[in-house]
C-alpha positions in Angstrom: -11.9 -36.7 14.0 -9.4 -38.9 15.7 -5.7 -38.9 14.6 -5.6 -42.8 15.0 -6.7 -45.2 12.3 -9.0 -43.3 9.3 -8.6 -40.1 10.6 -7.5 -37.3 8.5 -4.0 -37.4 9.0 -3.7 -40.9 7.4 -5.5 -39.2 4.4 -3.4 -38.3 1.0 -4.9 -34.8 -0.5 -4.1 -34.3 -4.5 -5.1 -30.4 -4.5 -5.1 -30.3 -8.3 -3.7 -26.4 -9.3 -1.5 -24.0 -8.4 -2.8 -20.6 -9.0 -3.4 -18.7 -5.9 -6.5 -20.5 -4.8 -4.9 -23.6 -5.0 -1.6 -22.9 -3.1 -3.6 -21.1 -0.3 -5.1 -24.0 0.4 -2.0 -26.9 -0.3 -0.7 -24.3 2.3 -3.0 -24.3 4.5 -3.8 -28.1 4.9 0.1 -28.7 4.5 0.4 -26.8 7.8 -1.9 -28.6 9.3 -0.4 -31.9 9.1 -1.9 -33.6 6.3 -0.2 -35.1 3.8 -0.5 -33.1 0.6 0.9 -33.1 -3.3 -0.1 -30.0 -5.3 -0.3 -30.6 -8.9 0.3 -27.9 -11.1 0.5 -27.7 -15.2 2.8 -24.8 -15.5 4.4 -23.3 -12.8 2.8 -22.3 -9.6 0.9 -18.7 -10.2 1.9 -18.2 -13.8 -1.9 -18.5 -15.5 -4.6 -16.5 -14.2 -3.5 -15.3 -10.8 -0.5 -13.9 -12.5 -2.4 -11.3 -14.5 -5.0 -10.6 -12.2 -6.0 -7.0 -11.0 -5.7 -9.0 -8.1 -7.9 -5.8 -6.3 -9.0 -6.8 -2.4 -12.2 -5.4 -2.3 -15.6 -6.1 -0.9 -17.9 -2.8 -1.1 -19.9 -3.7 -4.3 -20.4 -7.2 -3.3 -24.0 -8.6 -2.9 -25.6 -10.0 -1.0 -24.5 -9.5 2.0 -23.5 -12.6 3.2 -21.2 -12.6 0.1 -19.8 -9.2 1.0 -18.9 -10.3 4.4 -17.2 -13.2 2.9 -14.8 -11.0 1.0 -14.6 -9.2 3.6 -13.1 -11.5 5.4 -11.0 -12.7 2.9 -9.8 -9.5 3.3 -8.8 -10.2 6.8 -7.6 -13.3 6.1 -5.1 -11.8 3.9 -3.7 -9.4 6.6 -3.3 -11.9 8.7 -1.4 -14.5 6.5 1.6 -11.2 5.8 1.5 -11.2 9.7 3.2 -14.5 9.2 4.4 -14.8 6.0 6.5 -11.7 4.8 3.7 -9.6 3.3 5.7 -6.8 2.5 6.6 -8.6 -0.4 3.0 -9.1 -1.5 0.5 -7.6 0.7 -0.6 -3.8 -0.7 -3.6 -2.8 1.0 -2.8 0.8 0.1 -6.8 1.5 -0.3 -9.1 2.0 -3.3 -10.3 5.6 -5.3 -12.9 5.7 -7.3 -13.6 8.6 -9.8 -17.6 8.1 -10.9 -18.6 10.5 -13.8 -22.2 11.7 -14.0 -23.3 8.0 -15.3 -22.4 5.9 -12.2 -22.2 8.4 -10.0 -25.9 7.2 -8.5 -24.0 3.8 -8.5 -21.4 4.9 -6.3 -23.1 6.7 -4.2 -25.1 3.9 -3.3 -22.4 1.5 -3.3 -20.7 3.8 -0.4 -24.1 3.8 1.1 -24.8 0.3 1.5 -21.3 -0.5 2.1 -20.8 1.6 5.2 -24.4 0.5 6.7 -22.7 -3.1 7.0 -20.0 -1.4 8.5 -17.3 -1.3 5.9 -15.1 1.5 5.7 -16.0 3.7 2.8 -17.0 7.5 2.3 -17.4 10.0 -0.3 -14.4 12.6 -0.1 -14.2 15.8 -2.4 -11.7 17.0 -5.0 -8.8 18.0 -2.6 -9.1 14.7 -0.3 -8.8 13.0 -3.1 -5.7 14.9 -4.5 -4.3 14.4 -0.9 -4.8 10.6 -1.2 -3.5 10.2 -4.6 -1.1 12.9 -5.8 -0.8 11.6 -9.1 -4.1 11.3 -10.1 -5.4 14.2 -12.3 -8.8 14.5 -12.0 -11.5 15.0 -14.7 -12.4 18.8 -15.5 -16.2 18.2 -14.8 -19.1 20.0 -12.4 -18.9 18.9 -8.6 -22.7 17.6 -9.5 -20.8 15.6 -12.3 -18.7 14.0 -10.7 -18.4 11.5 -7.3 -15.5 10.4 -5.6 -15.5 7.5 -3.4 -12.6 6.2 -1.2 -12.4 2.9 0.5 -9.1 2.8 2.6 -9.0 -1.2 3.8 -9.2 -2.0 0.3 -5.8 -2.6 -2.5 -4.2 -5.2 -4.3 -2.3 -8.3 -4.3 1.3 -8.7 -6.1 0.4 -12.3 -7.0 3.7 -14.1 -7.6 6.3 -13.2 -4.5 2.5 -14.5 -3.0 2.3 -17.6 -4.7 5.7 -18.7 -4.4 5.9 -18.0 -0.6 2.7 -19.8 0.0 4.2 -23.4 -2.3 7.2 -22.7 -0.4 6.0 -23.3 2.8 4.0 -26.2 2.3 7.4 -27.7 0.9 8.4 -26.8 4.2 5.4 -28.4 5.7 6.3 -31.8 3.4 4.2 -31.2 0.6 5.2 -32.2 -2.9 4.7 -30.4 -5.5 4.3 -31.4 -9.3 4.6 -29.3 -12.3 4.7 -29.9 -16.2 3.9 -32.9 -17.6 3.9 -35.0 -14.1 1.5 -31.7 -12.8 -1.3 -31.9 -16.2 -4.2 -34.6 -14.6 -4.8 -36.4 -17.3 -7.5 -38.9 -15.7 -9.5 -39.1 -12.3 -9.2 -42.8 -11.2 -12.0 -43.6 -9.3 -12.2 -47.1 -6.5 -15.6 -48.7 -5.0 -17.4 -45.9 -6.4 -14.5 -43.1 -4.8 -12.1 -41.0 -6.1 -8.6 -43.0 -5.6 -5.8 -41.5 -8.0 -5.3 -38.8 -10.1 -3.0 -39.7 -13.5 -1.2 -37.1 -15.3 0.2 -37.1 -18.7 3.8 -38.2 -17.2 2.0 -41.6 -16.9 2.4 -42.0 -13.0 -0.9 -42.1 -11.0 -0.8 -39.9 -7.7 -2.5 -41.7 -5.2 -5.2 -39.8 -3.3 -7.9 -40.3 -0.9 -9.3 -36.7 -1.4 -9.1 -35.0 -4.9 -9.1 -30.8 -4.3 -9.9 -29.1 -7.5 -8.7 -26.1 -7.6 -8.0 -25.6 -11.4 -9.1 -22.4 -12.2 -10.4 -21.6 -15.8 -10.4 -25.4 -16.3 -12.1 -26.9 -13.7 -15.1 -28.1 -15.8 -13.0 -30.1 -17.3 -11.2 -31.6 -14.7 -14.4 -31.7 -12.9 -15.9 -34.1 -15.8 -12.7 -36.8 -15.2 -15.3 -37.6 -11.9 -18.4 -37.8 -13.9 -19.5 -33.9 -12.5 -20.7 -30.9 -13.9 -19.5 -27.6 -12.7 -20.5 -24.9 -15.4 -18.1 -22.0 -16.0 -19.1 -19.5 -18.3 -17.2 -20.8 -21.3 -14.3 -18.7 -22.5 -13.9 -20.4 -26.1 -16.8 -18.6 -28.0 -16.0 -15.2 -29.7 -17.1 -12.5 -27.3 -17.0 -14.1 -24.2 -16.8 -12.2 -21.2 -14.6 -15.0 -19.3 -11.7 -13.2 -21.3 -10.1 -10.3 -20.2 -7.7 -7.9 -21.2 -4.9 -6.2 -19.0 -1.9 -4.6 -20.1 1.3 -3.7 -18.1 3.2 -0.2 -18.7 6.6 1.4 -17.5 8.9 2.1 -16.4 7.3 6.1 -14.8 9.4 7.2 -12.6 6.3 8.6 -10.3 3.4 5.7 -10.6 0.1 6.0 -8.8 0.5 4.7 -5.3 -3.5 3.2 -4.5 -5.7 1.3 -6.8 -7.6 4.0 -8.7 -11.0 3.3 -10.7 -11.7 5.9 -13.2 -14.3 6.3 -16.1 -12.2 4.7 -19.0 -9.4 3.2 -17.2 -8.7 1.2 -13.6 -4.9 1.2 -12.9 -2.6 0.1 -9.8 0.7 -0.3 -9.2 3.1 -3.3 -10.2 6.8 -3.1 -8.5 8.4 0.2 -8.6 8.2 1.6 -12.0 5.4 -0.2 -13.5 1.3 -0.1 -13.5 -1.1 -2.7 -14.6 -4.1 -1.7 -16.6 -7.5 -3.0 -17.3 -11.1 -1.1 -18.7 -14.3 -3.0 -19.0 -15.2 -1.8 -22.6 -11.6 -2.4 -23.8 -11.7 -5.9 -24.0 -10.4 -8.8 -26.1 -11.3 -12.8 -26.2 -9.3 -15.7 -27.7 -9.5 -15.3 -31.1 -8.4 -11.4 -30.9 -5.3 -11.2 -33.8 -2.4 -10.0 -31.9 -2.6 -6.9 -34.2 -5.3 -5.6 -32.4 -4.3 -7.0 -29.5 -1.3 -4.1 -29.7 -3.9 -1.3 -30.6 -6.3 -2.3 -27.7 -3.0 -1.5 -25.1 -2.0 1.6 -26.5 -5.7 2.8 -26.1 -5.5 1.9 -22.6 -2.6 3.5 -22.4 -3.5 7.0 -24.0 -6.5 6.9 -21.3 -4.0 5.7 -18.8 -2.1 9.0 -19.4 -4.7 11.4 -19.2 -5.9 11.0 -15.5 -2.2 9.9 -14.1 0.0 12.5 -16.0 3.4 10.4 -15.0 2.9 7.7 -17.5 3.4 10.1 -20.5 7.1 8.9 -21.0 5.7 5.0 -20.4 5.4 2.6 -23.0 3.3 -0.7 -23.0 5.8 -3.9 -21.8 3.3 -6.6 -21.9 -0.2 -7.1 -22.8 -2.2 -10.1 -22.3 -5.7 -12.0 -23.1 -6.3 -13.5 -19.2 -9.0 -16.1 -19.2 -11.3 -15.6 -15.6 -13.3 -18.8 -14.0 -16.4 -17.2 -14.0 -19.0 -20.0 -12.1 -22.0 -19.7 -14.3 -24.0 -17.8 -11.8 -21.2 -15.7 -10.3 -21.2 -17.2 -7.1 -18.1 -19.4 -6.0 -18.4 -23.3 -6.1 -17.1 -24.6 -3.2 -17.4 -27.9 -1.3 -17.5 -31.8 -1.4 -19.6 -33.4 -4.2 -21.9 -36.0 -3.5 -22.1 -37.1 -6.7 -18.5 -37.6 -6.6 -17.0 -39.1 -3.6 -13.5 -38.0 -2.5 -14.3 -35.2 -4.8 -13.5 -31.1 -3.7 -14.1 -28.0 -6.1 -13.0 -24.3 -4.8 -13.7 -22.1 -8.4 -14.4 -18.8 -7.9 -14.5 -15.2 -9.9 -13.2 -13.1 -6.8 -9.9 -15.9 -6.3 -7.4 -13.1 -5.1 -10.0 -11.5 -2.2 -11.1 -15.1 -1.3 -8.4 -17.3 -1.5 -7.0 -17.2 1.8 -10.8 -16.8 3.4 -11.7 -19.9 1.6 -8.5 -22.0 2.2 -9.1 -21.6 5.8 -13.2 -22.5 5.5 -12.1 -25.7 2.5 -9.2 -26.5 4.7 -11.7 -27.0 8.1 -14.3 -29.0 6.0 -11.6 -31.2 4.7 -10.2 -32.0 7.8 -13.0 -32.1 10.0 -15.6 -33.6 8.0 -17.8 -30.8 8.4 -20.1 -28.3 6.6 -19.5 -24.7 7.6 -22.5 -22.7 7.2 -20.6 -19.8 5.8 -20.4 -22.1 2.5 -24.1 -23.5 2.1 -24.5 -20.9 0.0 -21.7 -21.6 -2.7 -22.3 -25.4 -3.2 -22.5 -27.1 -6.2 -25.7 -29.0 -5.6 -27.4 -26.2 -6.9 -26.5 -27.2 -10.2 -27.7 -30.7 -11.5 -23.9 -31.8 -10.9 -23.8 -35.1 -13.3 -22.2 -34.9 -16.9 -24.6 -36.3 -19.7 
C-alpha cells in the first residue's frame, strides 16, 4: 500500500498488552514506521511471560504445518539476538529428555517424526547424555526402561532482559508506551461500525485506527469490548488446566546447564544460581490455599534433587500459580476479525516459541493488508466469533 494519503503509515496501532507476544510485535511494527502505543496493565512482561518455562521447542508439535511454524519461531528468535543483544536473553542451550518405560514409545516416536521433517533430534545413550548434561543424575533403570532423547536447536527464553529490550526499542522507534491505570482498556470505542479508540480506566481514550489484542490470559474479555468471541479455556473454575504451577529454587552453586525433561520434574536454568521448575501432575489453580501452595514446591523440589544432585543445599525462593491463554482448541488465534473491523487478536498457548514468528507474519498483515497463508490455519472464523 502506498505511503501517501490512507496508507499505513498514517494509521495509529493500539497493540493492547505487553507480555512478550505483545512487545514483539509493538516492536516489530514500531520499526517499521508505524505509529504505535502499547498499552500495558502492569508492567511490560511481568504476568505470564514472566513465569513462563519459556522452552523453544518444536519436536512434539502437530501437525506439521504447526511444527514448522514453531519452528520458525525458533528462527525467528535467533535472528532477533543477532540484532538485539541476545546474550542477555537468548539460551538455546538444547533440550534432554529422560523418558521412563511409560513414554518411552512416546518419545521414540516423537524423535522419529521429528527428524523425518528434518528437525534436529536423535536418541543418545546413557554416557552422551552424561556428556551433554554433567549434572543430571540419571534414573537407576534397564536400558529397555529407559529412553533418552536430545534435541540440540532447542532451549529457553530468559523472558524479562527480552521484554524490556524489545519495549525499549520501539521507544526508540517512537512508540509510547502505557502502563497502570492509563495501560488497563477499560472500553473498545467503536466509529461507523469500526474500531476508533480504546479507553482505559485513567479516563483518556487512545485514539486508534487498528486495535492489536495481544492480552494474553485475558483476551476474551477484551475481545468482548468489540462485540467478539475468542474462547480461552477458562482459568476461574477449580481444576482448570489454564493454571499452572512453577516454582523457582537457588541459589546451587553448579545448576543444570540445558533444559532437561524428566519423569517427575522438567527444570532449566534461571541466571546463575537459580533453576525454574514445573511437573505436569504437580499442579495448582486459583483457589489453591497458599498453604499448599508451599508443600506443592518443596515436592518439586525433593524430585528436583534427586535427578540434578546440586540442588541439595537449594531452597525454594519463589513459587507461583501462572495463568496460560490456552485458545479453546489449542491452536493460536491470530488475525483480523471480520466481525469486528479494525479489530487484531494474536493469543496463543506456545507465546515464547512464537512470538517473534508471529510478530513478523501479524506485523506483514497489518501493514500490507494481506492474508499470509501461513496463518489461514489459526483464524478466528473458525469459531462463531459474536458474543450473545
Amino acid at each position: 500500500m502506498s505511503e501517501e494519503g490512507s496508507g499505513w503509515s498514517m494509521l495509529r496501532y493500539a497493540v493492547i498488552g505487553g507480555g512478550i507476544v505483545g512487545a514483539a510485535l509493538a516492536d516489530r511494527l514500531a520499526g517499521e514506521g508505524a505509529s504505535v502505543t502499547l498499552l500495558e496493565q502492569d508492567r511490560p512482561g511481568r504476568a505470564t511471560s514472566r513465569w513462563s518455562l519459556a522452552w523453544l521447542n518444536a519436536a512434539a508439535k502437530t501437525p506439521e504445518a504447526y511444527h514448522r511454524l514453531n519452528a520458525d519461531g525458533m528462527r525467528a528468535w535467533a535472528r532477533l539476538a543477532a540484532e538485539l543483544d541476545g546474550a542477555a536473553w537468548h539460551r538455546p542451550v538444547g533440550n534432554l529428555q529422560v523418558a521412563d518405560a511409560a513414554r518411552r514409545e512416546q518419545v521414540e516416536a516423537t524423535v522419529a517424526r521429528a527428524r523425518a521433517w528434518g528437525y534436529a533430534a536423535r536418541l543418545v545413550d546413557r554416557d552422551e547424555a552424561a556428556g551433554i548434561e554433567p549434572t543430571l543424575r540419571l534414573p537407576d533403570a534397564p536400558a529397555q526402561d529407559l529412553s533418552l532423547a536430545w534435541f540440540p536447536e532447542e532451549g529457553y527464553l530468559l523472558t524479562e532482559p527480552l521484554v524490556e529490550r524489545l519495549v525499549a526499542r520501539a521507544r526508540r522507534h517512537g512508540a509510547r508506551v502505557r502502563t497502570g491505570d492509563a495501560g488497563r482498556v477499560t472500553e473498545i470505542e467503536r466509529s461507523g461500525g469500526r474500531v476508533a479508540a480504546v479507553r482505559t480506566a485513567a479516563g483518556e481514550p487512545v485514539p486508534a485506527d487498528v486495535v492489536v489484542c495481544c492480552a494474553g490470559r485475558w483476551t476474551s474479555r477484551v475481545a468482548a469490548m468489540a462485540g467478539l468471541r475468542v474462547p480461552l479455556v477458562d482459568p476461574e473454575p477449580p481444576g482448570s488446566t489454564a493454571p499452572g504451577f512453577v516454582v523457582r529454587v537457588g541459589p546451587v552453586e553448579h545448576p543444570p546447564t540445558r533444559v532437561l525433561h524428566t519423569p517427575r520434574v522438567h527444570l532449566r536454568p534461571h541466571g546463575p544460581d537459580t533453576v525454574h521448575l514445573e511437573a505436569g501432575d504437580v499442579t495448582a489453580d486459583l483457589h489453591t490455599p497458599d498453604a499448599v501452595q508451599r508443600e506443592l514446591a518443596d515436592t518439586l523440589l525433593d524430585r528436583a534433587r534427586l535427578v540434578v544432585p546440586s540442588l541439595r543445599e537449594a531452597r525454594v525462593q519463589e513459587y507461583r500459580v501462572c495463568v496460560r491463554p490456552m485458545p479453546a482448541d489449542g491452536m493460536p488465534v491470530v488475525g483480523a476479525v471480520g466481525a469486528a473491523p479494525g479489530l487484531y487478536v494474536v493469543v496463543t498457548h506456545s507465546g515464547v516459541t512464537l512470538a517473534a514468528r508471529l510478530a513478523e507474519l501479524a506485523a506483514r498483515e497489518l501493514l500490507e493488508e494481506v492474508r499470509l497463508p501461513e496463518l489461514e490455519p489459526y483464524r478466528n472464523e473458525r469459531f462463531a466469533e459474536q458474543v450473545g
